[in-house]
ZABA-541402 format. One record per residue (C-alpha): x, y, z; residue in three letters. Coordinates in pm, 1 decimal, always signed. Layout:
       xx       yy       zz resn
        X        Y        Z  ALA
...
//
This chain:
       xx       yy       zz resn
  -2413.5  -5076.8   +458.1  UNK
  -2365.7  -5249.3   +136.1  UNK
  -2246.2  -5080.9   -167.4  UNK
  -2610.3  -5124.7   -319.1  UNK
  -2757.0  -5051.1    +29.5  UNK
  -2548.0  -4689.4     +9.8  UNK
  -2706.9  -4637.2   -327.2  UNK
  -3050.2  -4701.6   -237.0  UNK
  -2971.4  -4449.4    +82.5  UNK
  -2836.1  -4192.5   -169.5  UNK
  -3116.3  -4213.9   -402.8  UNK
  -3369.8  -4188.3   -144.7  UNK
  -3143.0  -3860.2    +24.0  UNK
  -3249.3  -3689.9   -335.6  UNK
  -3657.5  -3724.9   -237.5  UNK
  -3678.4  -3511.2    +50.4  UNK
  -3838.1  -3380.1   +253.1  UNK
  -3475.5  -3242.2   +391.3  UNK
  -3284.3  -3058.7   +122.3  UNK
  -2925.7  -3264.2    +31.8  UNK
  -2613.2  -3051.6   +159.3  UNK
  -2276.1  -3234.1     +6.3  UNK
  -1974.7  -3104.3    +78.2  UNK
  -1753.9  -3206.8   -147.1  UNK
  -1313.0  -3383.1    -37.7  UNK
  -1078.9  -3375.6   -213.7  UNK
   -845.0  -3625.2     -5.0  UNK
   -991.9  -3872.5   +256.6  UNK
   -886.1  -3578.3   +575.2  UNK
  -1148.4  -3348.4   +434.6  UNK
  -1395.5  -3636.2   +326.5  UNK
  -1341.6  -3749.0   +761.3  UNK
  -1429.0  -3395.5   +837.4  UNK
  -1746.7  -3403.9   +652.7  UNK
  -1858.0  -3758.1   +800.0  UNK
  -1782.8  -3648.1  +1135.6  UNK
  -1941.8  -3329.8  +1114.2  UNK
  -2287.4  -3528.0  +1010.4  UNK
  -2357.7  -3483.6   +640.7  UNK
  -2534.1  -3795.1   +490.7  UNK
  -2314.1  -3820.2   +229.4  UNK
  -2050.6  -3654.9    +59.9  UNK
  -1935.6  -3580.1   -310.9  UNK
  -1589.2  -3508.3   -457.0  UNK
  -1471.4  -3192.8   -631.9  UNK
  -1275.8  -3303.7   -965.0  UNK
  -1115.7  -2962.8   -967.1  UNK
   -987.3  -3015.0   -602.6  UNK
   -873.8  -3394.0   -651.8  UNK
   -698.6  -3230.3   -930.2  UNK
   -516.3  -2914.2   -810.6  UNK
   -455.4  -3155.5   -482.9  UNK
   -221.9  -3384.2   -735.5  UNK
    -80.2  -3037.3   -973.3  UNK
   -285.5  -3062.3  -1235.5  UNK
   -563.4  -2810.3  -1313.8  UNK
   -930.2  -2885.0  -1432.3  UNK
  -1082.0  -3004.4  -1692.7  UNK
   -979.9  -3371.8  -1763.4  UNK
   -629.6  -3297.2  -1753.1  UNK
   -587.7  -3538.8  -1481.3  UNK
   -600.5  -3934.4  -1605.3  UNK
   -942.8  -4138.1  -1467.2  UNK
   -688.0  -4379.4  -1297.1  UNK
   -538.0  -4097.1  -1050.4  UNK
   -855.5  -3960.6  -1040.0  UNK
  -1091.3  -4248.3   -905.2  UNK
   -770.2  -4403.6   -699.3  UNK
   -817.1  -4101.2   -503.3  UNK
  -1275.0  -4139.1   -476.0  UNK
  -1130.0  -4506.5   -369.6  UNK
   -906.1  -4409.7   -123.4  UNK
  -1216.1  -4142.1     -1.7  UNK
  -1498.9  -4384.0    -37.6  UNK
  -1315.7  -4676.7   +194.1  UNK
  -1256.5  -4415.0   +440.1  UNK
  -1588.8  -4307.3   +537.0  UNK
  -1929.2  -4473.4   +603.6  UNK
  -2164.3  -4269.5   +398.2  UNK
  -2213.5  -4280.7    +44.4  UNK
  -1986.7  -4064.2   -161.8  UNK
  -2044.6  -3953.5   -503.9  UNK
  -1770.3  -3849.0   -746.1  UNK
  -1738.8  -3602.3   -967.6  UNK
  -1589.6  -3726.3  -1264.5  UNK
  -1618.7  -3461.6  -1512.4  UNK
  -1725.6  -3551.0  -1892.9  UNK
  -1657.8  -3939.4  -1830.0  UNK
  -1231.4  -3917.4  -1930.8  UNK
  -1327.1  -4007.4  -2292.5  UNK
  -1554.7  -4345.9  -2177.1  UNK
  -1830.6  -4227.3  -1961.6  UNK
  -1937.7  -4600.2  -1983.7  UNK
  -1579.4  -4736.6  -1889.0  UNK
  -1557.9  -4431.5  -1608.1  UNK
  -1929.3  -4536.7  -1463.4  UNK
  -1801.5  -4895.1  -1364.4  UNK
  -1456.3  -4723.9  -1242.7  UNK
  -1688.7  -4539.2  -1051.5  UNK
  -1878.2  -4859.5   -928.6  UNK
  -1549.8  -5016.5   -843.4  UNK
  -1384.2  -4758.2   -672.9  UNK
  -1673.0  -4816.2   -414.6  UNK
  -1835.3  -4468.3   -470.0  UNK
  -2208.2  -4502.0   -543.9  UNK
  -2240.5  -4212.5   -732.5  UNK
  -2136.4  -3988.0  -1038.7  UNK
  -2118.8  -3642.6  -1238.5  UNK
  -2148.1  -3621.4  -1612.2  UNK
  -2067.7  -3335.4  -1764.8  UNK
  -2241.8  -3244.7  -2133.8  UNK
  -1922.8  -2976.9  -2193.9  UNK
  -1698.5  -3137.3  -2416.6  UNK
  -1351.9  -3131.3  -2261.2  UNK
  -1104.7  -2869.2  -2356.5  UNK
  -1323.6  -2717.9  -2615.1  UNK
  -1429.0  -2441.1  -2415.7  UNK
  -1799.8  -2352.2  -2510.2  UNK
  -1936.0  -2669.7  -2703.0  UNK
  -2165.2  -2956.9  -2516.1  UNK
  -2225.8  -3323.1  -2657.1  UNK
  -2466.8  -3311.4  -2924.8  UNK
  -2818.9  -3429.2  -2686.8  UNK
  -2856.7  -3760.0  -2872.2  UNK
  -2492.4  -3893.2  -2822.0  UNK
  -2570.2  -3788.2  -2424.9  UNK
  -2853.7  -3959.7  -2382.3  UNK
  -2737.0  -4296.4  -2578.4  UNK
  -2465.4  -4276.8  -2305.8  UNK
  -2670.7  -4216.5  -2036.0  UNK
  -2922.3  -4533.8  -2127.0  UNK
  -2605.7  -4756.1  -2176.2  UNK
  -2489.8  -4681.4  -1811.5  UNK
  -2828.2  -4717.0  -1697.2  UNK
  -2817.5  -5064.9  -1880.3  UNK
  -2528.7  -5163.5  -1660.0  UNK
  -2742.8  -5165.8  -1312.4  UNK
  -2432.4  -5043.2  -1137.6  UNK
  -2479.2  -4917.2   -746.5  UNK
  -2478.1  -4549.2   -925.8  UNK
  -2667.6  -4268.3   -927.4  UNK
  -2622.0  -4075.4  -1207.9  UNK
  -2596.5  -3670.6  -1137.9  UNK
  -2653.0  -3525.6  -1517.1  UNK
  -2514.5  -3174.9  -1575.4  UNK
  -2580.7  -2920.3  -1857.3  UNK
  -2298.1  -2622.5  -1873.6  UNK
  -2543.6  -2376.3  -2064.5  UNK
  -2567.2  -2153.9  -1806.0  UNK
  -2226.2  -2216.6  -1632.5  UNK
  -2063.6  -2123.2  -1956.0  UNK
  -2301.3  -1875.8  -2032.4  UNK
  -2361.1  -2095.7  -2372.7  UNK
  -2649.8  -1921.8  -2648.6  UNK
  -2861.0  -1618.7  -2627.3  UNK
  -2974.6  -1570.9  -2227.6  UNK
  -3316.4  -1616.4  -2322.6  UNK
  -3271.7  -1952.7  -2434.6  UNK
  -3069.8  -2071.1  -2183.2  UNK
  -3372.4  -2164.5  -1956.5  UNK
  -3570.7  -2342.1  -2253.5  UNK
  -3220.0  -2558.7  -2346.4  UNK
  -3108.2  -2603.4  -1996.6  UNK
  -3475.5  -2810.8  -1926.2  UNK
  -3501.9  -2991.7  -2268.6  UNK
  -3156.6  -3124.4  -2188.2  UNK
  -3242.5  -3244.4  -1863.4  UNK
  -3536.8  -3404.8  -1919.6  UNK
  -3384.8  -3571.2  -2186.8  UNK
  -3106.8  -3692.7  -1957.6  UNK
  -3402.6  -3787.6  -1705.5  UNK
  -3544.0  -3996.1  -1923.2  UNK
  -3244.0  -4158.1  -2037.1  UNK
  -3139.3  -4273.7  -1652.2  UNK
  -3023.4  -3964.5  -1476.2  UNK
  -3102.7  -4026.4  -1109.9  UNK
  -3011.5  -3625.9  -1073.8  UNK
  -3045.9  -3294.6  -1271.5  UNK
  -2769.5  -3043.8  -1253.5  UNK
  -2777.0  -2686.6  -1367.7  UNK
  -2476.5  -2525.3  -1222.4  UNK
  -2527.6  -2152.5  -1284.6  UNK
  -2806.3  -2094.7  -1194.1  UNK
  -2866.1  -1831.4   -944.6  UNK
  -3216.9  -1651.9   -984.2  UNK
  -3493.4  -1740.0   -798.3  UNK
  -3732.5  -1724.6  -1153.1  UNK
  -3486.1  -1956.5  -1334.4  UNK
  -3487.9  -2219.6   -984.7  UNK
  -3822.0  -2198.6   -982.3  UNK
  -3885.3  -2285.0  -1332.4  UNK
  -3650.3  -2553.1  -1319.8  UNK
  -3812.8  -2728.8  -1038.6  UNK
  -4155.7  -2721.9  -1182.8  UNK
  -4051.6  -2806.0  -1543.8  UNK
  -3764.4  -3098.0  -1464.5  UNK
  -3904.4  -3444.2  -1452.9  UNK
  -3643.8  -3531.4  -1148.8  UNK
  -3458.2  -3333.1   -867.7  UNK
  -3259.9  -3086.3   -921.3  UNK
  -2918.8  -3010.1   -776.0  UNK
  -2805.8  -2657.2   -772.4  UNK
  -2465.2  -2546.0   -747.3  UNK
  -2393.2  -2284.8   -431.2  UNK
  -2130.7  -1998.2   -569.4  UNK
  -2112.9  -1634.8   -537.8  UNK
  -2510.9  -1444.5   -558.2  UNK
  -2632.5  -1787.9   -440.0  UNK
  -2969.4  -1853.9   -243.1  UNK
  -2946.6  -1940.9    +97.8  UNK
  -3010.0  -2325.8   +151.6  UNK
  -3354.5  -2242.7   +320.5  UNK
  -3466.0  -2046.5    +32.4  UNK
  -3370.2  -2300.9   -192.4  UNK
  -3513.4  -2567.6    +12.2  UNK
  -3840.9  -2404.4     -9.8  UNK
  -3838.3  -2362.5   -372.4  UNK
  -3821.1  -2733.4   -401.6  UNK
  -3415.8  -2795.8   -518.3  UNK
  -3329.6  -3149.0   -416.3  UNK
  -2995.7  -3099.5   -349.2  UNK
  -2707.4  -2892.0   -363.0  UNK
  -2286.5  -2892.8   -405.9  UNK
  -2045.0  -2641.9   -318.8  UNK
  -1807.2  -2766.2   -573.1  UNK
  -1453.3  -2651.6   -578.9  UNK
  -1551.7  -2397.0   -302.4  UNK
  -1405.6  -2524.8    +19.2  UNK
  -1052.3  -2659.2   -174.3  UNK
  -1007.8  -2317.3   -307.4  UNK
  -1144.0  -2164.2    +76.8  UNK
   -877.0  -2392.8   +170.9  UNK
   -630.1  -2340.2    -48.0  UNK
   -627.0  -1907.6    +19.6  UNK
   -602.7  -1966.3   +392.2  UNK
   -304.2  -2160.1   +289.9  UNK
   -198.6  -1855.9    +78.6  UNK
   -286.9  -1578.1   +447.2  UNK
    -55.3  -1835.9   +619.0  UNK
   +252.4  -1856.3   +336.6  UNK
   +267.5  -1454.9   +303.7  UNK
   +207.3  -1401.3   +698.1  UNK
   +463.5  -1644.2   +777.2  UNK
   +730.6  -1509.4   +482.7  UNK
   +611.7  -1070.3   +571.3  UNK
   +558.0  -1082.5   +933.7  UNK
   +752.5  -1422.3  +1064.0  UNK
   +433.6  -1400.3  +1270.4  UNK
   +208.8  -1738.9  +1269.7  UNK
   -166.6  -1576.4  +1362.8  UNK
   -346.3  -1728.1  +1058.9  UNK
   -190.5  -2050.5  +1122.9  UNK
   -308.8  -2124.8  +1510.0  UNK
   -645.3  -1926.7  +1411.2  UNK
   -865.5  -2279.1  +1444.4  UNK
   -629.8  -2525.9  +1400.9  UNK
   -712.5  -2880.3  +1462.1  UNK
   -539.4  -3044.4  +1787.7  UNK
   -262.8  -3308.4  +1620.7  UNK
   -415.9  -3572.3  +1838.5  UNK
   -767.3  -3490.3  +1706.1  UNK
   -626.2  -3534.1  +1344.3  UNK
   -463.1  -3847.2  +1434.2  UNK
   -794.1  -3970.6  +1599.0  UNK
   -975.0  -3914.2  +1291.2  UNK
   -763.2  -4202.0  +1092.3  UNK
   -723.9  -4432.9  +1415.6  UNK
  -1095.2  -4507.2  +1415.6  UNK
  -1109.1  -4683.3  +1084.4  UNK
   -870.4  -4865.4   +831.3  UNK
   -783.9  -4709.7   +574.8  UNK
   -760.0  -5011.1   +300.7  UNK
   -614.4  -4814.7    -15.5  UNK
//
């Protein structure tokens, strides 16, 4: 497919009637995984992309290391990937055709303003940025996120009211995708899928729904996040302190990929960047 042709796919992925599972790599070996295991497309996890390279989250890492890296990932595999690329690096507009030219086909914007801890962009200066990357016509679809529930931001009975006028607002600015991560209830889901003006995509943590549940309630789509690079990252850790306490290597062989099955993985393709 064509980069446009992968962003028509992944736009039409967000419109049912099959609920959008994306796994989200942080390095082309787990973005390979994901292809080969049959997702339709895949996202990337800022946080992972970040630890990956020793830095931790939060736009500490520089747009240049991160979208080398969604390059490297998005001329590895065949499906569309979208990248998560936090609050935009200081120009969300610059960052969108980054994105575009990295060869993803798809983005995160964050409303949290970077490093502040518990302040978002005031609505109107979002939504001006969302219509001027819309204004571009890049290959992108645009997945909008509101941290008022995430961050736990204003009294909790407001958070539901706030979370939808901000979405709709980035809805009708461009936003191809609504994203509330958060949100765990089944009343809150609900309301957000009847009151949202486009799909929403929910964030799977701890006290999650299952996927069939949330299926049924009508979410569009949903990310896991940092979840599998920090899975990873504390089998790495039951390895390190076996290895070091016992000298014993259990936790290691426990599943381990053949080397000749990771080698086929790269073999298959070229792997341009």
């Amino acid at each position: 497919m064509t980069q446009q042709q992968k962003a028509d796919r992944f736009r039409e992925l967000h419109a049912g009637p099959i609920i959008l599972l994306l796994p989200n790599a942080w390095d082309v070996a787990t973005a390979r995984i994901f292809e080969l295991a049959g997702f339709p497309a895949i996202a990337t996890t800022s946080a992972g992309i970040a630890a990956s390279l020793g830095y931790p989250d939060g736009e500490r890492i520089s747009r240049n290391e991160m979208l080398d890296v969604v390059a490297r990932i998005a001329s590895a595999v065949s499906i569309p990937v979208t990248a998560d690329v936090e609050a935009g690096y200081g120009d969300p507009v610059a960052t969108a055709k980054a994105v575009a030219a990295a060869g993803a086909v798809g983005m995160n914007l964050e409303d949290a303003i970077p490093k502040t801890g518990r302040r978002l962009m005031d609505l109107s200066a979002q939504t001006a940025i969302l219509r001027e990357i819309g204004g571009l016509n890049l290959p992108v679809v645009v997945n909008a996120r509101t941290d008022i529930f995430l961050a736990n931001l204003g009294e909790p009975e407001t958070r539901l009211a706030r979370t939808i006028e901000r979405l709709n607002a980035y809805h009708d600015a461009g936003a191809g995708c609504l994203f509330a991560p958060g949100v765990r209830e089944r009343a809150a889901i609900s309301a957000l899928v009847q009151s949202l003006r486009g799909p929403l995509n929910i964030l799977a943590t701890p006290g999650t729904r299952p996927v069939s549940e949330l299926q049924a309630l009508g979410v569009a789509r949903v990310s896991v996040g940092s979840g599998i690079t920090r899975a990873a990252l504390g089998l790495v850790r039951r390895i390190a302190n076996e290895l070091r306490e016992h000298g014993s290597y259990d936790a290691m062989l426990a599943g381990q990929l053949p080397y000749a099955e990771v080698n086929q993985m790269f073999t298959a393709r070229t792997i341009s960047r």
